[in-house]
DODOVEX-152021 format. One line per field, with one value per residue (C-alpha): residue in one letter; x, y, z. Coordinates in pm, whole numbers, plus 50000, padded with zeros to 5 digits. Example, Ala and Ser with C-alpha at 12.3 -4.5 7.8 and 13.67 -1.06 7.14 Angstrom:
% residues 2
rest	c(A, S)
u	c(51230, 51367)
v	c(49550, 49894)
w	c(50780, 50714)
This chain:
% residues 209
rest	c(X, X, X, X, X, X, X, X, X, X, X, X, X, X, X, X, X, X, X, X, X, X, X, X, X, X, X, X, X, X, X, X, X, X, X, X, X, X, X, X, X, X, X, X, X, X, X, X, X, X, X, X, X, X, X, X, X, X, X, X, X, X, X, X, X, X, X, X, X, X, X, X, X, X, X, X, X, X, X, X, X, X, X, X, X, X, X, X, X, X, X, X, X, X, X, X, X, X, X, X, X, X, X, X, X, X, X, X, X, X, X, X, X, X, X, X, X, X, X, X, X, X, X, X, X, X, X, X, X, X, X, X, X, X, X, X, X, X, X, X, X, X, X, X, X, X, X, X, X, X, X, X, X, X, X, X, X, X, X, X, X, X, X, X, X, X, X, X, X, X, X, X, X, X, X, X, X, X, X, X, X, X, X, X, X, X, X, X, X, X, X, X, X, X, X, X, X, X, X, X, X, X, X, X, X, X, X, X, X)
u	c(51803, 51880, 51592, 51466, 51415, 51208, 51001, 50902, 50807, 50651, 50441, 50352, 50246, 49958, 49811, 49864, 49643, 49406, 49300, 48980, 49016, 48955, 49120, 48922, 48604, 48746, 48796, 48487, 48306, 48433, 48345, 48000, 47925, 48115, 48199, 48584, 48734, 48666, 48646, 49020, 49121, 49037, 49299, 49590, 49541, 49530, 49894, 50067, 49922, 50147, 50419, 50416, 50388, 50716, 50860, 50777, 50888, 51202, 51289, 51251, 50888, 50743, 50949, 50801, 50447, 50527, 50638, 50466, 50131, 50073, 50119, 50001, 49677, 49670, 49708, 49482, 49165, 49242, 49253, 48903, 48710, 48787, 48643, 48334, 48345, 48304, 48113, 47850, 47862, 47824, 47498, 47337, 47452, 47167, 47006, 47016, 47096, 47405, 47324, 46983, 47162, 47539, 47611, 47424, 47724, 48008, 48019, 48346, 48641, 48950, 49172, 48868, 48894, 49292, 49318, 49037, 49234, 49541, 49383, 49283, 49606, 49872, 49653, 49652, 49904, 49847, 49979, 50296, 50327, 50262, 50541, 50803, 50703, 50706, 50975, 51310, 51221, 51335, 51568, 51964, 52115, 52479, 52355, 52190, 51839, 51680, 51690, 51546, 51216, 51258, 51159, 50908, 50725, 50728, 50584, 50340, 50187, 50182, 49964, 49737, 49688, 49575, 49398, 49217, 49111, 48983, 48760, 48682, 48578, 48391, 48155, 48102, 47956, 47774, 47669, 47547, 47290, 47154, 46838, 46622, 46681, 46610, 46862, 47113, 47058, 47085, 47472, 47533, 47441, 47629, 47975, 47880, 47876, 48191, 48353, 48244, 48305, 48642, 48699, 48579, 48863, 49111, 49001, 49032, 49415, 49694, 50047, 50127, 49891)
v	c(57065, 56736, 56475, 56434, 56780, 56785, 56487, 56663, 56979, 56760, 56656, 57009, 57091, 56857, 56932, 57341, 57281, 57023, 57290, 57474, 57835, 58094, 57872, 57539, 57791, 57940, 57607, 57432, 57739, 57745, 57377, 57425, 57730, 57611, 57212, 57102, 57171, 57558, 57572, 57385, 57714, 57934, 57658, 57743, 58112, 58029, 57820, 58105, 58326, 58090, 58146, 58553, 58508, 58298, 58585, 58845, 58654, 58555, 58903, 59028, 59228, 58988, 59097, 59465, 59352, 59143, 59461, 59719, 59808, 59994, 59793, 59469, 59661, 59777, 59453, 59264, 59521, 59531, 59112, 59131, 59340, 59113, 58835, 59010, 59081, 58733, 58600, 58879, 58800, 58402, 58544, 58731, 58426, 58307, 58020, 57784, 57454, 57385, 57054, 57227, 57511, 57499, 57817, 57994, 58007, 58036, 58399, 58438, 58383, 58211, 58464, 58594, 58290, 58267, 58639, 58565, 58231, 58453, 58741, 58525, 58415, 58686, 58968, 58766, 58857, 58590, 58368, 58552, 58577, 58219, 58152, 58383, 58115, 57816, 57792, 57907, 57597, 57383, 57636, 57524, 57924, 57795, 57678, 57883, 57989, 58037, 57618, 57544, 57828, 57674, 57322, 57457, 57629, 57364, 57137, 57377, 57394, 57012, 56980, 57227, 57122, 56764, 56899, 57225, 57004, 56742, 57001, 57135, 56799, 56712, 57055, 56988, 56650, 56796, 57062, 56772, 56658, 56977, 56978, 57273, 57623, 57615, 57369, 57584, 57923, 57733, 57626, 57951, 58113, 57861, 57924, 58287, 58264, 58045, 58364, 58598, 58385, 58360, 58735, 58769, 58511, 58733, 59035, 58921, 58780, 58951, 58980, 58863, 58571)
w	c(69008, 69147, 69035, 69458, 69405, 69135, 69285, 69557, 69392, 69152, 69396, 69523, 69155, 69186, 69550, 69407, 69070, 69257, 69524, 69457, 69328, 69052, 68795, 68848, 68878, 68523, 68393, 68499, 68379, 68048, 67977, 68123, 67866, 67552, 67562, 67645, 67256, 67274, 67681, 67701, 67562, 67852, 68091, 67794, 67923, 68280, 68201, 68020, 68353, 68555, 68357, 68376, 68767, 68717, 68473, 68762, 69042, 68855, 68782, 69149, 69050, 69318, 69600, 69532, 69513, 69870, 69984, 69850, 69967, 69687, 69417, 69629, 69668, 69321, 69202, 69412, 69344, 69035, 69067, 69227, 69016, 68714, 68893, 69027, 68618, 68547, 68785, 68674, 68348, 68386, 68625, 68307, 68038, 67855, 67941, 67672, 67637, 67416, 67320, 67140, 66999, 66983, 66783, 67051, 67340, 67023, 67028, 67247, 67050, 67152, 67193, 67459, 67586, 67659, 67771, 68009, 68178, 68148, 68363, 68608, 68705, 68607, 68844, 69082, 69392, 69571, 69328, 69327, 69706, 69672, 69436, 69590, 69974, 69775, 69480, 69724, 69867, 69556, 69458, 69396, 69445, 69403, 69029, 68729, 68803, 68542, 68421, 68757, 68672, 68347, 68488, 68729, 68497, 68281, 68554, 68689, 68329, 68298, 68605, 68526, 68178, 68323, 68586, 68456, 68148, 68388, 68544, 68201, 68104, 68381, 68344, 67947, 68059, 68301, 68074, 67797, 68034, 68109, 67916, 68041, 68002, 68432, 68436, 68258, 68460, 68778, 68661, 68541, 68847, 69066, 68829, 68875, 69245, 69247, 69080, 69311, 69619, 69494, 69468, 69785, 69920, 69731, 69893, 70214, 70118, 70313, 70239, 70565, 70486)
């Protein structure tokens, strides 16, 4: 991959993690319920999600869920459900303050916490419809492939590590000033929204889209 190349998709890396969706929601939501240490965890998952999209699209699966209704519908239900999961669940958290009682929002472990971000992005569809429009783009087919998904990976998962933990971050902060148990269920039901709106968007997703 010639250097120009890279730039450019560089570039695209950025503007793709910067734009709203169910990862910043994931991210921001995980920093708001358990501080950026523990809630940083949740944007490792949502990076080694990217790479299995790149593992399925590299392999040729995401040509059959472009063109399969079947398994693009399977997939993107399936993709749904697990956010209207979340968002639920971030609707019933309790609503306490963690900067009274930390131990209190501990309870999920890590590895919940990195199979969580991971969900969110491997069932996703429209991430790999996304993938299989955007990476032939940058692609170099009279040279080895796999280097060039090597280095796009690798700079899809730099981006979102700045980025998600930027939104992760900013919600901890957010989360420090929260005071009030009022205070606290209004976030969680906004982040539990945010999920659900986001499900919503991915139901309405197309393949044609």
């Amino acid at each position: 991959m010639q250097f120009s190349t890279w730039l450019a998709f560089f570039a695209a890396c950025w503007a793709i993690s910067i734009s709203p969706g169910a990862g910043a929601v994931a991210a921001m939501s995980a920093g708001l319920n358990h501080g950026f240490k523990r809630g940083y965890m949740t944007t490792l998952g949502l990076v080694l999600g990217i790479w299995t999209q790149l593992v399925v699209v590299g392999m040729g699966l995401g040509a059959v869920v472009a063109t399969s209704s079947m398994a693009f519908a399977f997939i993107k239900w399936g993709g749904v459900a697990y956010l209207v999961y979340l968002g639920v669940q971030q609707w019933r958290a309790p609503a306490v303050p963690l900067v009274s009682v930390p131990h209190e929002r501990q309870q999920v472990s890590v590895r919940q916490m990195v199979v969580r971000g991971w969900m969110i992005n491997a069932v996703n569809p429209k991430g790999t419809v996304f993938l299989l429009a955007v990476l032939p783009q940058f692609l170099n087919l009279h040279e080895l492939l796999w280097p060039q998904y090597l280095i796009m990976g690798l700079s899809l998962s730099f981006t979102d590590l700045v980025v998600m933990g930027g939104y992760t971050a900013l919600a901890s902060r957010v989360l420090r000033a929260l005071k009030s148990s009022a205070h606290v269920r209004a976030m969680n039901r906004v982040f539990g929204s945010l999920f659900i709106v986001a499900a919503t968007l991915l139901s309405l997703f197309k393949r044609s889209a």
